[in-house]
matplotlib code that plots the C-alpha trace (Angstrom):
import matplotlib.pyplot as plt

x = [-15.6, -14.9, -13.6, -14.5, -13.2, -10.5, -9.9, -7.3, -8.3, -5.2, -5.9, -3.7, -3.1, 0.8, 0.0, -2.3, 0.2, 2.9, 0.3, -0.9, 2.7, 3.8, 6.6, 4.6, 3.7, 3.3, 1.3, 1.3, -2.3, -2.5, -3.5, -3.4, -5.4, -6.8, -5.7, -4.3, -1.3, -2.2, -5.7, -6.7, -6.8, -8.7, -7.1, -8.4, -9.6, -13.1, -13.0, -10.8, -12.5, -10.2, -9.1, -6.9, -6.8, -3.3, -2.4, -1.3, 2.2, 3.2, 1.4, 3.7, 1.6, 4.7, 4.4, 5.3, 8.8, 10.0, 12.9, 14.5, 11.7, 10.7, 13.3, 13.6, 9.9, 9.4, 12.6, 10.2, 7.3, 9.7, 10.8, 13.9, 13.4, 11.1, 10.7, 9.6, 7.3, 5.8, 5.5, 3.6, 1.4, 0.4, -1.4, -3.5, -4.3, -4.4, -4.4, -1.6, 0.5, 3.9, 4.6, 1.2, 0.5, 0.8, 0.5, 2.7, 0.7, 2.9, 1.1, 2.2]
y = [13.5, 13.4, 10.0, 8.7, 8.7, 6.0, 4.6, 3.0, 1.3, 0.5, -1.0, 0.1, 2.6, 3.2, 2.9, 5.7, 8.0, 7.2, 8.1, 11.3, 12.5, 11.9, 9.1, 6.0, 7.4, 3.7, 0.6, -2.5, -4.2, -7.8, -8.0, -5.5, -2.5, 0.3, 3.3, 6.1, 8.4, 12.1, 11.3, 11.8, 8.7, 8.9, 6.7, 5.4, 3.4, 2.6, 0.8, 3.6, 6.5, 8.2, 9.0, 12.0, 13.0, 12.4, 12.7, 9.7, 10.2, 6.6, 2.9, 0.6, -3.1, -5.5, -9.7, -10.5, -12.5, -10.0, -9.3, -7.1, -5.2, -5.2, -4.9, -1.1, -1.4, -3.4, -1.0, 1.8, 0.2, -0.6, -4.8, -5.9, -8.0, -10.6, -13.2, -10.2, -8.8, -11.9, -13.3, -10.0, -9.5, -13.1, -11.6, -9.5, -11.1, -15.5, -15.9, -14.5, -15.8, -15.9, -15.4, -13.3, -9.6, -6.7, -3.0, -0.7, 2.5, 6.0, 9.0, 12.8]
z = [-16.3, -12.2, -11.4, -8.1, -4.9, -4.6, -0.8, 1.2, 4.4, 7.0, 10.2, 13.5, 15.7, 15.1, 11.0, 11.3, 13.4, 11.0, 8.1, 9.5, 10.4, 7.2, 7.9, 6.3, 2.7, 1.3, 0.9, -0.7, -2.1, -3.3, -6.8, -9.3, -8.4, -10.1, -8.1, -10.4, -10.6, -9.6, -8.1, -4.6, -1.9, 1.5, 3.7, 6.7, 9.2, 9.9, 13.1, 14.8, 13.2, 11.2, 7.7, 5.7, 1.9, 0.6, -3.6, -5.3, -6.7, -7.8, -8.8, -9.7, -10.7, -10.1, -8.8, -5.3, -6.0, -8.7, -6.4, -9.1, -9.4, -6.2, -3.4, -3.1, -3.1, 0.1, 1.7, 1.1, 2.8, 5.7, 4.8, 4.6, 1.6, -0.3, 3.2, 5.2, 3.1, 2.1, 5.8, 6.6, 3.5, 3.9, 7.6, 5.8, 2.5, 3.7, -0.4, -1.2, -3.7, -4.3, -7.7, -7.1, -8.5, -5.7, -6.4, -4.3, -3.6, -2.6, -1.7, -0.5]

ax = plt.figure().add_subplot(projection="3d")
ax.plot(x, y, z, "-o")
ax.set_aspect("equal")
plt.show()
């Protein structure tokens, strides 16, 4: 059975350079998402009218102050540590908690 298409929408001019260049090849979601290993991802941008077809390589379900878990997670999505990536989640996603589940999203 085909699954179906899974989508990533980042906003930004600079975020979709990086992502079509291949230097930004991860994300971070609030919550626990269902976005699969080995699948395809469109990821785009709707308001500036773009998007490419990248393949999934790794989901990793993990909660926001896990800093164990999590701190070579946040270097790979370009934070320093816990603060940083908290103080610019919390931008995008106004509920975010911080002992909240995240999903960090690589693709290729």
């Amino acid at each position: 059975m085909q699954q179906p298409l899974q989508a990533i929408l980042i906003a930004g001019e600079i975020a979709r350079d990086d992502i079509i260049r291949g230097h930004k090849t991860t994300t971070i979601r609030n919550g626990f998402r269902a976005y699969r290993k080995g699948e395809g991802v469109m990821i785009g941008c709707h308001v500036l009218n773009w998007c490419v077809m990248k393949t999934i390589i790794d989901v990793q379900h993990v909660l926001l102050n896990n800093e164990p878990a999590t701190v070579q997670l946040y270097k790979k999505n370009g934070y320093v540590g816990f603060g940083d990536a908290y103080n610019e989640l919390k931008k995008y996603y106004p509920d975010l908690q911080v002992d909240g589940p995240i999903t960090f999203v690589e693709w290729m």
